[in-house]
C-alpha positions in Angstrom: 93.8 95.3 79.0 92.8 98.7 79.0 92.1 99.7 82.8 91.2 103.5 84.1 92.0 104.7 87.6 90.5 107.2 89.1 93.2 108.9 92.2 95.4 107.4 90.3 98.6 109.9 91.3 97.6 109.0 95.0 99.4 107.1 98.0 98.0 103.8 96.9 96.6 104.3 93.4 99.8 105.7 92.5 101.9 102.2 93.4 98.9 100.3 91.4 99.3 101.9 88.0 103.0 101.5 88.7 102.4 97.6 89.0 99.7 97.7 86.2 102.3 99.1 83.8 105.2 96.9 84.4 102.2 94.3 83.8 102.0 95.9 80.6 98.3 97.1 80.7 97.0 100.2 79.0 96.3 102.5 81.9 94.6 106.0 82.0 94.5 107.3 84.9 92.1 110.6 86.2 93.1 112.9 89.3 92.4 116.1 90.1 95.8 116.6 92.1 94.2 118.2 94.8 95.8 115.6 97.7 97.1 113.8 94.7 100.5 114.3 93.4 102.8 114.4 90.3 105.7 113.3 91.5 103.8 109.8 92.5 102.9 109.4 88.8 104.7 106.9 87.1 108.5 108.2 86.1 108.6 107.8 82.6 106.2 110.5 81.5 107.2 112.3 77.9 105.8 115.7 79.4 105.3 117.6 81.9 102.4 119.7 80.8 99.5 118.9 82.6 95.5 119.6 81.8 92.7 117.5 79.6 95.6 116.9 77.3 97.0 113.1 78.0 100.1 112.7 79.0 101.4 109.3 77.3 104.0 106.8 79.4 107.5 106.2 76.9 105.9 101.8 77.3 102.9 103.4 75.1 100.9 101.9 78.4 99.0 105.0 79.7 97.7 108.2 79.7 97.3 111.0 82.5 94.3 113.3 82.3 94.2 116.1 85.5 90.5 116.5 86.0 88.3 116.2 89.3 85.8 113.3 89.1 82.5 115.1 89.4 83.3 117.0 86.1 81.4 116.6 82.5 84.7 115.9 81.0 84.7 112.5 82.3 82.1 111.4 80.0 84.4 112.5 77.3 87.5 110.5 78.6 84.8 107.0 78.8 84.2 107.5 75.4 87.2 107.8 74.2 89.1 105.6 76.3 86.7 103.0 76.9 88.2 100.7 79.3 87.2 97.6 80.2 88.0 97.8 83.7 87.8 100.8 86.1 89.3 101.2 89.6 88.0 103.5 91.8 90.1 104.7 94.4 89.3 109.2 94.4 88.0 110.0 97.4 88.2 112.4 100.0 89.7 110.6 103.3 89.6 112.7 106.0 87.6 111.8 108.4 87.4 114.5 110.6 86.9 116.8 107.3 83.9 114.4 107.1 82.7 115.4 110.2 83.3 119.1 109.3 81.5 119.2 106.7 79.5 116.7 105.2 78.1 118.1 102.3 81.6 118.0 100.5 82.5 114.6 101.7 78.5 113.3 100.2 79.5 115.7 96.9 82.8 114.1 96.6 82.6 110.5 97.7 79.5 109.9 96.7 78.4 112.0 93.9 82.0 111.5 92.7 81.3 107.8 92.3 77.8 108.1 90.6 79.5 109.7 88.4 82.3 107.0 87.7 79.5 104.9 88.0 77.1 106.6 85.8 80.4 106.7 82.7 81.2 103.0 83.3 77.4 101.9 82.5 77.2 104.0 79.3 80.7 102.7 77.7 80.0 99.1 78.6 82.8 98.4 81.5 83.4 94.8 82.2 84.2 96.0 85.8 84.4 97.9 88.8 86.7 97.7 91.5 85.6 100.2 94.6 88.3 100.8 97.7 86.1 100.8 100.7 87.2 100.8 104.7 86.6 98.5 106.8 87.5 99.9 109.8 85.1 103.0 108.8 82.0 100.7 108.0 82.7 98.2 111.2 83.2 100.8 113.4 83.8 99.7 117.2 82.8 96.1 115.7 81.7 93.1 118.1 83.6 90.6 116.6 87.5 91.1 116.0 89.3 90.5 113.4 86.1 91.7 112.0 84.4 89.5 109.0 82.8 90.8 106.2 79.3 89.9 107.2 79.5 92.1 110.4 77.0 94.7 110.7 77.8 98.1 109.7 78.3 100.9 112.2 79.1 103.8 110.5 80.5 106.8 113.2 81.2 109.2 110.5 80.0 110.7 107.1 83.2 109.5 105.3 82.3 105.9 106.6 78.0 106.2 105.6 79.8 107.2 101.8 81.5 104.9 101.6 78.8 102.4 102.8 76.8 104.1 100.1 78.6 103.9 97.6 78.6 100.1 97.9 75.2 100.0 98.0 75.2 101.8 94.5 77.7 99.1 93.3 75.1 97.1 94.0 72.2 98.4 92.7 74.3 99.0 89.2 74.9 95.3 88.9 71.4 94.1 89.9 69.7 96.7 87.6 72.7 97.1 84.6 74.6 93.8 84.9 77.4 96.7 86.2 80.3 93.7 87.4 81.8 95.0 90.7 84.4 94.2 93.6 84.7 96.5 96.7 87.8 95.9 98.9 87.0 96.8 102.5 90.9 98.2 103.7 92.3 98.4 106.8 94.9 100.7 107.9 96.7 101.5 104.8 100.7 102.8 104.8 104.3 102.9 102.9 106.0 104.9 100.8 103.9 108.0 99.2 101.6 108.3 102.4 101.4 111.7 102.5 102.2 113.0 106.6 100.5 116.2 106.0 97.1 114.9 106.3 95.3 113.2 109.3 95.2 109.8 108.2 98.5 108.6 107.7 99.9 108.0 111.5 102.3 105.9 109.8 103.7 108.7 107.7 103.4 111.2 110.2 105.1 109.2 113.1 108.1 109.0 110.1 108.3 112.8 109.7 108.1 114.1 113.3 110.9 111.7 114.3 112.8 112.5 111.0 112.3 116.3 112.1 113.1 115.9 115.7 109.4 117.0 116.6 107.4 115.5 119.0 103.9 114.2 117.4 100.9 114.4 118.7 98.8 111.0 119.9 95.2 111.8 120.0 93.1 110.0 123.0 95.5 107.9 125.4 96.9 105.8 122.6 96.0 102.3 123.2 93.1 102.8 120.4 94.4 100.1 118.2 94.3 99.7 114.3 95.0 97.1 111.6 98.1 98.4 109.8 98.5 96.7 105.8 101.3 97.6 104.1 100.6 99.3 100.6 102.2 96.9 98.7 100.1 93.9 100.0 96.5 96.2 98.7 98.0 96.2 95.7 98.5 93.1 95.4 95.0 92.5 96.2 93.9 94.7 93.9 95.7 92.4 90.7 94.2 89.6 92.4 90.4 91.2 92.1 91.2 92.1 88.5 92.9 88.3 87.5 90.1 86.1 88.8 86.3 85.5 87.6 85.1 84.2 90.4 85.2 87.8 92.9 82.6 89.9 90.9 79.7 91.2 93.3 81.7 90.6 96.0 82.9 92.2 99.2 86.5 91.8 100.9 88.4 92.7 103.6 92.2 93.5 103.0 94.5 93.8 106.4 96.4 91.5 108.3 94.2 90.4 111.1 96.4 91.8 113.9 95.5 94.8 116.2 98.5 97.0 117.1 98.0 99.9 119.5 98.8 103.6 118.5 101.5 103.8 121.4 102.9 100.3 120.0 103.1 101.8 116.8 105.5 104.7 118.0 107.8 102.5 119.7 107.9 100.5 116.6 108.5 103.8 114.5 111.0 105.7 117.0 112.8 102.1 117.1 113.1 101.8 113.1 114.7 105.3 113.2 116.7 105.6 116.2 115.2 108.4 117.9 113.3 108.4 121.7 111.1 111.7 121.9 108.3 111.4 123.8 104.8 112.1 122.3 102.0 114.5 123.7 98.9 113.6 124.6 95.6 115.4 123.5 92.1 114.8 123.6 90.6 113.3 120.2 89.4 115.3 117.7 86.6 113.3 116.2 83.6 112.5 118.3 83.2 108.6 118.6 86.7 107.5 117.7 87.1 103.9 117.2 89.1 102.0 120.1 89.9 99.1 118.3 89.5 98.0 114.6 91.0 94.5 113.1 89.9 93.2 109.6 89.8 89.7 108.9 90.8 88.3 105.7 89.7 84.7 105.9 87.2 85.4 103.1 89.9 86.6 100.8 92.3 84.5 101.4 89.8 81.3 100.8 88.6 82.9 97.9 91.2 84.3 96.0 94.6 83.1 97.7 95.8 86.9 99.0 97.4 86.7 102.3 99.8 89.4 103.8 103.3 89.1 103.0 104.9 91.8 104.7 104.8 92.4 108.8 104.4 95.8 110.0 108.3 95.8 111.3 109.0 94.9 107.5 107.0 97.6 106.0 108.0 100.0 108.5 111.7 99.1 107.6 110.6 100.1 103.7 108.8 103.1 104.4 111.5 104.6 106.8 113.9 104.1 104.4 111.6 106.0 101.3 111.0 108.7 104.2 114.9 108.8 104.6 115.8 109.2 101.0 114.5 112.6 101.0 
């Protein structure tokens, strides 16, 4: 199968077209390489030159075109490539950047997507597989673990795009017959999180303690989060694409279990040996969540996925990636 991914040198879309690959798919894969980054792309690349020019994978299984998803060149890459399946997964996912300025999350995260959207109508894609968040769209939900029919309640401009974009999704297949699947993630981490941005605590609990730095926990800390480990969304995400039966459908993908931000850095600082004590500042984003918990009944009736690895197990894996540095 011939399947395009779009942030596809990113922390999770990066360990997807790794798995897609060893599947033995045809992948082509689009990133601008702006948070994006080479060295997640899958090793065996015949060059190193980068621009519209594919670069081919030795398993003749893929192609890598650098380009931003809100260019004209896309259109080109449909047309040529014409895939049958397309994952979406570029995005801009910061939400305080959001907040900053929402006009370039809207041009990015939304415009970016009707444009993915716009290509896969045109070349006839069988389907399109959207990465939401659920703890974006929930917000400080009433129910926890939150279900998928739980109202939105949408605290930032990241979470109204992505909201948005769903509702495109949905309007493509009611209007174009556009086949579509948006996974609603919780709190994603593992190898490849990046720690320089603001949305990995994972990743960035790893460094600091790596670095013998103290981090910094916004708010008092017991805001808690739904932490999935990477390899269990992927694993979702081959689920989506294997079965019939999930198209125009919404899912949650976490583990069910709330674990507080000052749980998480004793978990972390215990993983790696190392006691320094964190400071304590006020948030940075007006209306921060205090709790967020996905349930994955739905998906797990549905399509079988369930979590396989605890967060002391994929905190073991991703402190020893971080460590092999």
């Amino acid at each position: 199968m011939k399947i395009l991914i779009t942030g596809g040198a990113g922390f999770i879309g990066s360990h997807l077209v790794d798995c897609l690959i060893e599947k033995g798919h045809k992948v082509v894969v689009i990133d601008n390489l702006s948070t994006g980054r080479k060295e997640n792309l899958h090793p065996l690349l015949l060059s190193k030159k980068h621009g519209a020019t594919p670069l081919f994978f030795k398993k003749g299984g893929g192609k890598f075109y650098k380009l931003d998803i809100l260019s004209p060149e896309i259109s080109r890459i449909f047309k040529q490539e014409k895939p049958e399946v397309v994952f979406h997964l570029a995005a801009q996912i910061n939400v305080r950047k959001s907040v900053e300025n929402p006009f370039e999350d809207a041009r990015i995260n939304i415009l970016g997507a009707l444009n993915v959207l716009e290509n896969c109508k045109k070349v006839g894609v069988k389907k399109i597989i959207f990465t939401s968040s659920g703890g974006a769209i929930y917000g400080d939900a009433q129910i926890t673990p939150t279900p998928e029919h739980s109202s939105a309640r949408c605290f930032s401009p990241y979470a109204v795009a992505k909201l948005t974009t769903e509702q495109y999704l949905n309007y493509y297949y009611q209007v174009f017959g556009l086949p579509f699947t948006s996974l609603r993630l919780a709190n994603v981490y593992g190898p490849r999180q990046d720690p320089r941005g603001e949305a990995g605590v994972v990743a960035i609990f790893i460094d600091k303690l790596l670095k013998k730095n103290k981090p910094v926990i916004f708010g008092n800390g017991r805001q808690t989060r739904d932490f999935v480990f990477v390899y269990d969304v992927v694993d979702s995400f081959l689920r989506v694409l294997n079965q019939q039966n999930c198209n125009n459908a919404i899912y949650n993908v976490g583990t069910g279990i709330e674990t507080s931000i000052n749980r998480l850095w004793q978990l972390v600082s215990k993983k790696i040996g190392k006691e320094i004590k964190p400071i304590f500042e006020p948030s940075k984003i007006n209306g921060e969540l205090k709790r967020s918990c996905l349930s994955y009944a739905k998906i797990k009736k549905e399509l079988g996925w369930k979590p396989k690895y605890n967060l002391e197990q994929g905190l073991e894996k991703t402190v020893n990636y971080f460590k092999s540095f």
